[in-house]
N, CA, C and O of each residue as an XYZ file, in Angstrom:
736
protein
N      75.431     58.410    131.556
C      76.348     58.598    132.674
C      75.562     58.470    133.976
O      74.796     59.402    134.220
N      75.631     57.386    134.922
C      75.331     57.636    135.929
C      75.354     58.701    136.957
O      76.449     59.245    137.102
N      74.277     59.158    137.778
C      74.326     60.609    138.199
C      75.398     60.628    139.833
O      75.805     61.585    140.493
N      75.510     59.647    139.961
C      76.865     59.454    141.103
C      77.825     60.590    140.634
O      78.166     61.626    141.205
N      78.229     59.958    139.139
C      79.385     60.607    138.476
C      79.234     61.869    138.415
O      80.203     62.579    138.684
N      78.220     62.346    138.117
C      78.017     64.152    138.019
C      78.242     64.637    139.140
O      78.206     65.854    138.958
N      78.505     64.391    140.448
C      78.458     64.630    141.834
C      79.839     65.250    141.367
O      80.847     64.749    140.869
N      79.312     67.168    141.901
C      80.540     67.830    141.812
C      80.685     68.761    143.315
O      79.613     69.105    143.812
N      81.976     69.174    144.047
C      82.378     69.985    144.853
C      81.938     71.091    144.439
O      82.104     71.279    143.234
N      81.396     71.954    145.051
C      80.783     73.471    144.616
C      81.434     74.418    145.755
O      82.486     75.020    145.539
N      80.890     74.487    146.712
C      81.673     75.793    147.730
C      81.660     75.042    149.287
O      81.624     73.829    149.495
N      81.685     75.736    149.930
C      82.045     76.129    151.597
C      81.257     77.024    151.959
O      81.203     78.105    151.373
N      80.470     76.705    153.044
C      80.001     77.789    154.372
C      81.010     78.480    155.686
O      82.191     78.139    155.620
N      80.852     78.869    156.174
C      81.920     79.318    157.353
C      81.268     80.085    158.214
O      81.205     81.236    157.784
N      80.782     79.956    159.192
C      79.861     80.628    160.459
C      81.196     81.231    160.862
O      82.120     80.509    161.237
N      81.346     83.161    160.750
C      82.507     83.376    161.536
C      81.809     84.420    162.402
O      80.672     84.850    162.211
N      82.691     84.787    163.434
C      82.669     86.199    164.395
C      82.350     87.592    163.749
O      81.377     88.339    163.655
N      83.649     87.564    163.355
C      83.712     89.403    162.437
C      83.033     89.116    160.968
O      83.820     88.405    160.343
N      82.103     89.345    160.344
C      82.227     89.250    158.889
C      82.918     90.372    158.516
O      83.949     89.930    158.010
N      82.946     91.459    158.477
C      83.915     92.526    157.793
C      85.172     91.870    157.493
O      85.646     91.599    156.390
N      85.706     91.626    158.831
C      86.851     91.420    158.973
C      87.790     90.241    157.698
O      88.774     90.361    156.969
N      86.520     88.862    158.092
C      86.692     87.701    157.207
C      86.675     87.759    156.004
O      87.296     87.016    155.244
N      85.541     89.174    155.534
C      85.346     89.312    153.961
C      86.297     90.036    153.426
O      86.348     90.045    152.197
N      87.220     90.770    154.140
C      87.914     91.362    153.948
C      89.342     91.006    153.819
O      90.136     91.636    153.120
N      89.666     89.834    154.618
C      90.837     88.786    154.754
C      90.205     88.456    153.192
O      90.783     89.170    152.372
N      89.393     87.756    152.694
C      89.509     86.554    151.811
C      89.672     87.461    150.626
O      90.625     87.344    149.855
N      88.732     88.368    150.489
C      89.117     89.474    149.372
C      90.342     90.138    149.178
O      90.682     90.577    148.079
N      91.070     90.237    150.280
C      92.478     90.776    149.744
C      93.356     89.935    149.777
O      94.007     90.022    148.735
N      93.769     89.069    150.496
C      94.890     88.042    150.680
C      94.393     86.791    149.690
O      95.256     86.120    149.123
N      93.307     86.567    149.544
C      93.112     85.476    148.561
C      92.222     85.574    147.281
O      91.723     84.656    146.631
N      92.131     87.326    147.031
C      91.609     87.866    145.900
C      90.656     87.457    145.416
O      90.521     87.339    144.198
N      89.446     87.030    146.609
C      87.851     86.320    145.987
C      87.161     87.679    145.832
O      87.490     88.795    146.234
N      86.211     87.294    145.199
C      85.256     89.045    144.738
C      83.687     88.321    145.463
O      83.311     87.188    145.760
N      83.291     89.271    145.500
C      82.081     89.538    146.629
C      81.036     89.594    145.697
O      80.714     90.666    145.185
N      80.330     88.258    145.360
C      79.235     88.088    144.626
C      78.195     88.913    144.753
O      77.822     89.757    143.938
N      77.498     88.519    146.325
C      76.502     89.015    147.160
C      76.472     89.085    148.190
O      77.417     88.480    148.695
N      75.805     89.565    148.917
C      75.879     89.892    150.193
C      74.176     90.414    150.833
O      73.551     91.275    150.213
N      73.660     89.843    151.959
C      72.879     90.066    152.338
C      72.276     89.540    153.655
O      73.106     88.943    154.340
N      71.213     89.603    154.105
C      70.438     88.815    155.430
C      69.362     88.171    154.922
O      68.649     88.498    153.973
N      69.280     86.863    155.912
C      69.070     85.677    155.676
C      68.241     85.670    157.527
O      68.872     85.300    158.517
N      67.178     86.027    157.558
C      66.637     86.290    158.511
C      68.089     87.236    159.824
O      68.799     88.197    159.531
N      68.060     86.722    160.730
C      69.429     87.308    161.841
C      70.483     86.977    160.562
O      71.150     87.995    160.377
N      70.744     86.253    159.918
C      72.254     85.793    159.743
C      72.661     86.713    158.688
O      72.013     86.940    157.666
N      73.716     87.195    158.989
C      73.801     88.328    157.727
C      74.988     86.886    156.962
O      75.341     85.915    157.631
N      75.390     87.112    155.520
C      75.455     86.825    154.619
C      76.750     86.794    153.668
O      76.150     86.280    152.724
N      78.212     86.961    153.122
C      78.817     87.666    152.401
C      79.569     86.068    151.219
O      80.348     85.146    151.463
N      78.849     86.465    150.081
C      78.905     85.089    149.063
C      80.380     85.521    148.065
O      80.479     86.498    147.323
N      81.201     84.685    148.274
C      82.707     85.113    147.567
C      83.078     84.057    146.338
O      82.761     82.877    146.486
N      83.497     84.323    145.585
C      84.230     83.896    144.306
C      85.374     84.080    143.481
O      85.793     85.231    143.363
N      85.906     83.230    142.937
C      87.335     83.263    142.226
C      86.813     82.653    140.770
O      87.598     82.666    139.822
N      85.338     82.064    140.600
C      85.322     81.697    139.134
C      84.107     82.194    138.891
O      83.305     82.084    139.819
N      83.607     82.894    137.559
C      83.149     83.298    137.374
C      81.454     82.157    137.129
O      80.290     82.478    137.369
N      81.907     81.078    136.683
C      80.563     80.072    136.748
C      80.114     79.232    137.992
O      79.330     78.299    138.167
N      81.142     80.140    138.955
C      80.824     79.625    140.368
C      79.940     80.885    141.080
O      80.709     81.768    141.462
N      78.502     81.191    141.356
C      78.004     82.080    141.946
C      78.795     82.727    143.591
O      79.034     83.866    143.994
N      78.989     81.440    144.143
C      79.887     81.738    145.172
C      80.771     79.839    145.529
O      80.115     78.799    145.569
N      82.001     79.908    145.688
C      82.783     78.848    145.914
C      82.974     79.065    147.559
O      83.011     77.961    148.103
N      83.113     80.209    148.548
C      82.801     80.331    149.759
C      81.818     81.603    150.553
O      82.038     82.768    150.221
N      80.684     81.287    151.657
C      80.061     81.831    152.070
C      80.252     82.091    153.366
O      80.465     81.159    154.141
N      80.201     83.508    153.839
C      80.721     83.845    155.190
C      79.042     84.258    155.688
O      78.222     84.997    155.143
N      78.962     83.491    156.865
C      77.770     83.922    157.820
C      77.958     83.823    159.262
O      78.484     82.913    159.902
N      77.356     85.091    159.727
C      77.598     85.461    160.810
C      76.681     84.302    162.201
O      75.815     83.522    161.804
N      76.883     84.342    163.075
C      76.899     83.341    163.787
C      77.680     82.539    164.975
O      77.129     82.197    166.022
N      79.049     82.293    164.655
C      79.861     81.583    165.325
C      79.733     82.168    166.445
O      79.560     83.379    166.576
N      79.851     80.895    167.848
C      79.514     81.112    169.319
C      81.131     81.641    169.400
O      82.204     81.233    168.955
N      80.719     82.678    170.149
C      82.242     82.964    171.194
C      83.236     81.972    170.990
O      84.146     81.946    170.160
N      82.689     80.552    172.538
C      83.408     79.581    172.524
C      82.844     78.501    171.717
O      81.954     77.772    172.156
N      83.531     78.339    170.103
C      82.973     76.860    169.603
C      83.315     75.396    170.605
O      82.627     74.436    170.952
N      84.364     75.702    170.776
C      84.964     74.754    171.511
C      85.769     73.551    170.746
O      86.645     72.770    171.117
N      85.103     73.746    169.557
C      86.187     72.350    168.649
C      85.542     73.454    166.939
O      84.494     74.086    166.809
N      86.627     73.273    165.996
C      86.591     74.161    165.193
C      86.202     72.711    163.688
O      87.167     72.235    163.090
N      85.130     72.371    163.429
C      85.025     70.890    162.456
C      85.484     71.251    161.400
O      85.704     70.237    160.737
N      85.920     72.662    160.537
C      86.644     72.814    159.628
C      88.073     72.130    159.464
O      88.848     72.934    159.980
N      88.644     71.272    159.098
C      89.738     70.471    159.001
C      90.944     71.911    157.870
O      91.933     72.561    158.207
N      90.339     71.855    156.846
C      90.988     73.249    156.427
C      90.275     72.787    154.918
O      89.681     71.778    154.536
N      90.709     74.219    154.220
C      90.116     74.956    152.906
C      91.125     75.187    152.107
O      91.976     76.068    152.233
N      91.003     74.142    151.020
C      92.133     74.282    150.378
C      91.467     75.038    148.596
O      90.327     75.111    148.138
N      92.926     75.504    147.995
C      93.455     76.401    146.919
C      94.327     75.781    146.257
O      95.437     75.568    146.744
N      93.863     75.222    144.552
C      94.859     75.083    144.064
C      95.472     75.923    143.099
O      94.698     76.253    142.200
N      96.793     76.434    142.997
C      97.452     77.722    142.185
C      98.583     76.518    141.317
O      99.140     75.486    141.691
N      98.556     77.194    140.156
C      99.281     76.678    139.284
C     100.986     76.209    139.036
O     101.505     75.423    138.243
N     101.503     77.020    140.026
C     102.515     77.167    140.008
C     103.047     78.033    141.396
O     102.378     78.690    142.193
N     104.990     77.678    141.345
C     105.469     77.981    142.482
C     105.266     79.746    142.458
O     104.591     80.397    143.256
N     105.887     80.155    141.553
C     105.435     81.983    141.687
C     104.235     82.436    142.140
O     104.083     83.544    142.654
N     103.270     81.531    141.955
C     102.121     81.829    142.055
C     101.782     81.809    143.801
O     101.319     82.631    144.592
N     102.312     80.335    143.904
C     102.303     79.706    145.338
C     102.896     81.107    146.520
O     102.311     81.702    147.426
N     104.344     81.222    145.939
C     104.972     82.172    146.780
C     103.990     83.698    146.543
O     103.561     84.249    147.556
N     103.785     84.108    145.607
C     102.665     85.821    145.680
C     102.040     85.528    146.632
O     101.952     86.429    147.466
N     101.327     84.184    146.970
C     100.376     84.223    147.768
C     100.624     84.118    149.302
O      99.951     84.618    150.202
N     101.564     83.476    149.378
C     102.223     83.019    150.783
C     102.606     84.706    151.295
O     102.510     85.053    152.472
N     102.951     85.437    150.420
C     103.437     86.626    151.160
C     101.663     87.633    151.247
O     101.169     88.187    152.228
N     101.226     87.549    150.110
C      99.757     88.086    151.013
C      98.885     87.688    151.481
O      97.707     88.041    151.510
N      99.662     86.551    152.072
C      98.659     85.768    153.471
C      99.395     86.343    154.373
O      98.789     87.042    155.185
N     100.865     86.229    154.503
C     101.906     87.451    155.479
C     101.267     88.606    155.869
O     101.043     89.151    156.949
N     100.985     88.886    154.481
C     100.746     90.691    154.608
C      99.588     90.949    155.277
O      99.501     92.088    155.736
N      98.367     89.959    155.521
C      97.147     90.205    155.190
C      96.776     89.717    156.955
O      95.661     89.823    157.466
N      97.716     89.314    157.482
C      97.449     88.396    158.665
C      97.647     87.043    159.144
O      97.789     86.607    160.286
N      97.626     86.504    158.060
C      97.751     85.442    158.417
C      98.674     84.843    159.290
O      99.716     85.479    159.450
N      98.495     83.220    160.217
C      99.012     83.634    161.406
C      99.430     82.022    160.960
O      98.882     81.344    160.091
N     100.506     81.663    161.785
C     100.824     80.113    161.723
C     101.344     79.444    159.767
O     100.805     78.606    159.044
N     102.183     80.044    159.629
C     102.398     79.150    158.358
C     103.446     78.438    158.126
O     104.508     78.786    158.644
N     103.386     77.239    157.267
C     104.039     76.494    157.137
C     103.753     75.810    155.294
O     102.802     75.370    154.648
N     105.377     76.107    155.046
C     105.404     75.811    153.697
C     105.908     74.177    153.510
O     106.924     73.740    154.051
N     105.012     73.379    152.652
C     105.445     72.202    153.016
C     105.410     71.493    152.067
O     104.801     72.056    151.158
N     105.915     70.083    151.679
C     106.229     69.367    150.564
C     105.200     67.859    151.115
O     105.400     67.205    152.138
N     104.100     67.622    150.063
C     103.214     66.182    150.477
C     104.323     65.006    149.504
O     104.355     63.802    149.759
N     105.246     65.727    148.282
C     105.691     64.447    147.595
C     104.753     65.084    146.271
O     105.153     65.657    145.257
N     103.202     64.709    146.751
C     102.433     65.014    145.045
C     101.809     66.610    145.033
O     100.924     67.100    144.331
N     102.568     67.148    146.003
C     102.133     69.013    145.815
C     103.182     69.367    147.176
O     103.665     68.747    148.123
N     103.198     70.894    146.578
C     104.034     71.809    147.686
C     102.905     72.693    148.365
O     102.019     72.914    147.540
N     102.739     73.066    149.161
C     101.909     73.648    150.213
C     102.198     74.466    150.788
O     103.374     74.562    151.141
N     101.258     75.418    151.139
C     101.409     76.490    152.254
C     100.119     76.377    153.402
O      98.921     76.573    153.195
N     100.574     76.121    154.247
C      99.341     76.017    155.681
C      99.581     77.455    156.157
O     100.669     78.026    156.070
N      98.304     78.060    156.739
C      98.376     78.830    157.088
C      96.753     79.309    158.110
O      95.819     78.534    157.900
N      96.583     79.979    158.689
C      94.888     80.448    159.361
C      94.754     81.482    159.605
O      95.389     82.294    160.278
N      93.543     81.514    158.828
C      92.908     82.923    158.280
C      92.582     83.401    159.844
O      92.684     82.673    160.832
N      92.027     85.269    159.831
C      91.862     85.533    161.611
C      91.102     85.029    162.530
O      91.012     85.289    163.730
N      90.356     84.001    161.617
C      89.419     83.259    162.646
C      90.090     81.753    163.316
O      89.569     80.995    164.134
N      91.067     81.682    162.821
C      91.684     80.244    163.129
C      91.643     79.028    162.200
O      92.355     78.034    162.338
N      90.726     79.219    161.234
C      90.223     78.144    159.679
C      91.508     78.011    159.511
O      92.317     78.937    159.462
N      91.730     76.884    159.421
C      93.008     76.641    158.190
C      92.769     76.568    157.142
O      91.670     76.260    156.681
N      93.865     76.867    156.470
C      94.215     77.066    154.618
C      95.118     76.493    153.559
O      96.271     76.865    153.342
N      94.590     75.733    153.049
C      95.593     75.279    152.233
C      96.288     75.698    150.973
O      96.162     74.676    150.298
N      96.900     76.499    150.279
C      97.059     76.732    149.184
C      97.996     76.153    148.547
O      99.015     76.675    149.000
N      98.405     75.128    147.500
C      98.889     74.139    146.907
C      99.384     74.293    145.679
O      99.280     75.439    145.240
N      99.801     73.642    145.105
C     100.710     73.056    144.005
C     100.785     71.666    143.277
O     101.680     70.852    143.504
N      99.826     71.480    142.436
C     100.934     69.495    142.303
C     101.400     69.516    141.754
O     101.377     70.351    140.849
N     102.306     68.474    141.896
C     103.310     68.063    141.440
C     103.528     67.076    140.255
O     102.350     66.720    140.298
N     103.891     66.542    139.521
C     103.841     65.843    137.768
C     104.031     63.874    138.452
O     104.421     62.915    137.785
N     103.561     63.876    140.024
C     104.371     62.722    140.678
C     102.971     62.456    141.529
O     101.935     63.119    141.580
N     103.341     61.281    142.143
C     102.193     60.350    143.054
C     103.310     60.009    144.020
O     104.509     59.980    143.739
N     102.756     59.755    145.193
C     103.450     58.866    146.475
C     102.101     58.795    147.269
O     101.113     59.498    147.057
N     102.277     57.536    148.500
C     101.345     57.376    149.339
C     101.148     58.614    150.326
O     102.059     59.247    150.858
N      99.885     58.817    150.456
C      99.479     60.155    151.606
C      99.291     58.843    152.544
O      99.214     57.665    152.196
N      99.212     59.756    154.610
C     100.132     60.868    154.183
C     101.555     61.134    154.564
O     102.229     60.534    155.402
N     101.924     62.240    153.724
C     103.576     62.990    153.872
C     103.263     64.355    153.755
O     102.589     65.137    153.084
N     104.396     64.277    155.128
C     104.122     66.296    154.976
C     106.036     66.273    155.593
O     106.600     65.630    156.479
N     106.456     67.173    154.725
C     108.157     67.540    154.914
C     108.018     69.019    154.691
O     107.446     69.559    153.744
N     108.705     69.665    155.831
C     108.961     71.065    155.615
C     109.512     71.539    154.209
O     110.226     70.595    153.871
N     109.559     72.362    153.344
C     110.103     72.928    152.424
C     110.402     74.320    152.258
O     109.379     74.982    152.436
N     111.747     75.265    151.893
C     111.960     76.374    151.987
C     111.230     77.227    150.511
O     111.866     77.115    149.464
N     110.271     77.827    150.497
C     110.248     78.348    149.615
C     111.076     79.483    148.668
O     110.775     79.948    147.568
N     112.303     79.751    149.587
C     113.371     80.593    149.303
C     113.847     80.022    148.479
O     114.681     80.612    147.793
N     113.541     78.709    148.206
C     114.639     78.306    147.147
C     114.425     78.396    145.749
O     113.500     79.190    145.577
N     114.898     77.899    144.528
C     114.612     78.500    143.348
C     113.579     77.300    143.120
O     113.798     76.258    143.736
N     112.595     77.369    142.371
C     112.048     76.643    141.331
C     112.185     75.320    141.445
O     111.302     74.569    141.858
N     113.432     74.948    141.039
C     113.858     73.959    140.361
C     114.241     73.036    141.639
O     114.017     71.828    141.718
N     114.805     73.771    142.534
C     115.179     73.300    143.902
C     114.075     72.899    144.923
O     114.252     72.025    145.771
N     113.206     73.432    144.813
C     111.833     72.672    145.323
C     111.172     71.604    144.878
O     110.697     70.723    145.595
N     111.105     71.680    143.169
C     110.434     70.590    143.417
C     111.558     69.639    143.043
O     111.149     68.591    142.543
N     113.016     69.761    143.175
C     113.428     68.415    142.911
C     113.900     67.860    144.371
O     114.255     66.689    144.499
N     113.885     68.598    145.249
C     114.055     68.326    146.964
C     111.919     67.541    147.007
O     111.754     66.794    147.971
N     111.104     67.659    146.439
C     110.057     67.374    146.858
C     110.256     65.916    145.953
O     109.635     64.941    146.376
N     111.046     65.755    144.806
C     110.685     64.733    144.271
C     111.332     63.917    144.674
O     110.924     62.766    144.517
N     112.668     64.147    145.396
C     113.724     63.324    146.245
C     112.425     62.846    147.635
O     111.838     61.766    147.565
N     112.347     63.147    147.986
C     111.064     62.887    149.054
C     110.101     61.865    148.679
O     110.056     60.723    149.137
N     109.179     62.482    147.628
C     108.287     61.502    146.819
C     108.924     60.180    146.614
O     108.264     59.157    146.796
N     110.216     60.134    146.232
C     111.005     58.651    145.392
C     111.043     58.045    147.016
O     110.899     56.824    147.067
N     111.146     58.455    147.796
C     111.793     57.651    149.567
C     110.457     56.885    149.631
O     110.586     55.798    150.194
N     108.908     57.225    149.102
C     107.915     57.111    149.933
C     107.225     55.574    148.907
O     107.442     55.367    147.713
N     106.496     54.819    149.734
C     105.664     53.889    148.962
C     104.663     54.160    147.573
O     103.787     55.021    147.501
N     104.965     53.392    146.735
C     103.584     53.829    145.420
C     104.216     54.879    144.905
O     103.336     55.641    144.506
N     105.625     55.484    144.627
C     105.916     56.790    144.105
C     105.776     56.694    142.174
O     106.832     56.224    141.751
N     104.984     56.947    141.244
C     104.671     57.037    140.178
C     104.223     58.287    139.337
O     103.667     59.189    139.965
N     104.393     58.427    138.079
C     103.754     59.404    137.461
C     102.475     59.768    138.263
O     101.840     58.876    138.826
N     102.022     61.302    138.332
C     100.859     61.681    138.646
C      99.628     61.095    137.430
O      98.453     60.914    137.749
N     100.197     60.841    135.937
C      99.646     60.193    135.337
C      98.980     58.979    135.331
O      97.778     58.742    135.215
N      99.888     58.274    135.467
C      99.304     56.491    136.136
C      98.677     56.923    137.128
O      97.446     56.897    137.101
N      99.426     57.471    138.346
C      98.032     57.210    139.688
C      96.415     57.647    139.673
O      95.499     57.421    140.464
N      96.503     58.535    138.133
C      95.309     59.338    138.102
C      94.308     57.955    136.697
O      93.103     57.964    136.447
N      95.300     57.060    136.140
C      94.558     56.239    135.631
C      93.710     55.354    136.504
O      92.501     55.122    136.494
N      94.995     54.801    137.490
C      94.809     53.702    138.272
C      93.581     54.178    138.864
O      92.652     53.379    138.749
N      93.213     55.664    139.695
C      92.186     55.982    140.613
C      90.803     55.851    139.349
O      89.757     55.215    139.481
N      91.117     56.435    138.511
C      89.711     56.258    137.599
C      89.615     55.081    137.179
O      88.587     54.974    136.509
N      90.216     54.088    137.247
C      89.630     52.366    136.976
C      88.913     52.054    138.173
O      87.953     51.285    138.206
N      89.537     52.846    139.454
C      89.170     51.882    141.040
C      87.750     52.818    140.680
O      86.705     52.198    140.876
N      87.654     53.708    140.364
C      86.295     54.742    140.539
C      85.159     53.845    139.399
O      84.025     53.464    139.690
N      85.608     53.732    138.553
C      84.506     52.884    137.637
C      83.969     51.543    138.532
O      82.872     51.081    138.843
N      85.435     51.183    138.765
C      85.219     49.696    139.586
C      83.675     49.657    140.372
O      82.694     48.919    140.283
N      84.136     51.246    141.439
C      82.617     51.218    142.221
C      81.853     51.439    141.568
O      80.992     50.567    141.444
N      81.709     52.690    140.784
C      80.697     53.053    140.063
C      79.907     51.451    139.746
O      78.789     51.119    140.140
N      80.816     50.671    138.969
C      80.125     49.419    138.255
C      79.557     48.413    139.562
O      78.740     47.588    139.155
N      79.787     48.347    140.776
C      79.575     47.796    142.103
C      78.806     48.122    142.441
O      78.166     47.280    143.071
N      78.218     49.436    142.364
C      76.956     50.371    142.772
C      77.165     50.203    144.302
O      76.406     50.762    145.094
């Protein structure tokens, strides 16, 4: 196997203001557990996790200027299995602070945007059994039942270009991925 291919996503850093505060947002509203924690010369430290063969998937260090002035975090996304799941969480991001949310339909997942107290955005997600071209973003009510979401998301998906099984699009991307791989 070429070692391209082993190239895996592991975690996130986050230079914030408050660490209490942040470790304390992510631990309760998004139920990460607190690996470790420590100083790192000035920078104090707080290493968080949701999988257990992940030592830490995000790291909070202290740091961030007053004024950053531009925030390069684009956002931090979560994928949850399902809509019950989706909605528990949407309400203890409510509960927890969270500020700015928006529940939303891409076509190939349902979404919740939202920013943690530092301003980071958040993604916490859903996909969907479907493909369409990114991107699409359509408001969606999560009040609605189940069944009513994702078939209002799949009515959406069918409007948009390339709409296919999440199956095929996930073949098609691993042929284009060999393709390079074999291109070097």
């Amino acid at each position: 196997m070429e070692s391209s291919s082993k190239l895996q996503f592991s975690h996130i850093g986050l230079y914030v203001s408050d660490l209490a505060r942040m470790a304390a947002f992510y631990k309760q509203a998004l139920r990460f557990t607190q690996t470790d924690a420590g100083d790192l010369g000035t920078v104090q430290l707080v290493f968080l996790s949701r999988d257990p063969a992940e030592h830490h998937q995000l790291v909070l260090a202290t740091g961030r200027p007053a004024e950053p002035g531009f925030n390069v975090v684009n956002q931090i996304s979560f994928r949850v299995p399902d809509i019950a799941t989706l909605r528990e969480f949407h309400d203890r991001l409510l509960a927890h602070g969270a500020q700015d949310m928006h529940p939303v339909t891409h076509g190939n997942a349902v979404s919740v945007y939202c920013r943690d107290p530092e301003g980071n955005r958040l993604e916490l997600f859903m996909d969907t059994p479907w493909y369409c071209e990114q991107p699409l973003r359509e408001p969606i009510d999560l009040g609605q039942p189940d069944e009513a979401i994702l078939a209002q998301a799949e009515a959406i998906a069918k409007r948009h270009a390339r709409f296919m099984s999440r199956a095929q699009w996930q073949a098609e991307v691993a042929r284009r991925m060999q393709e390079d791989q074999q291109r070097g």
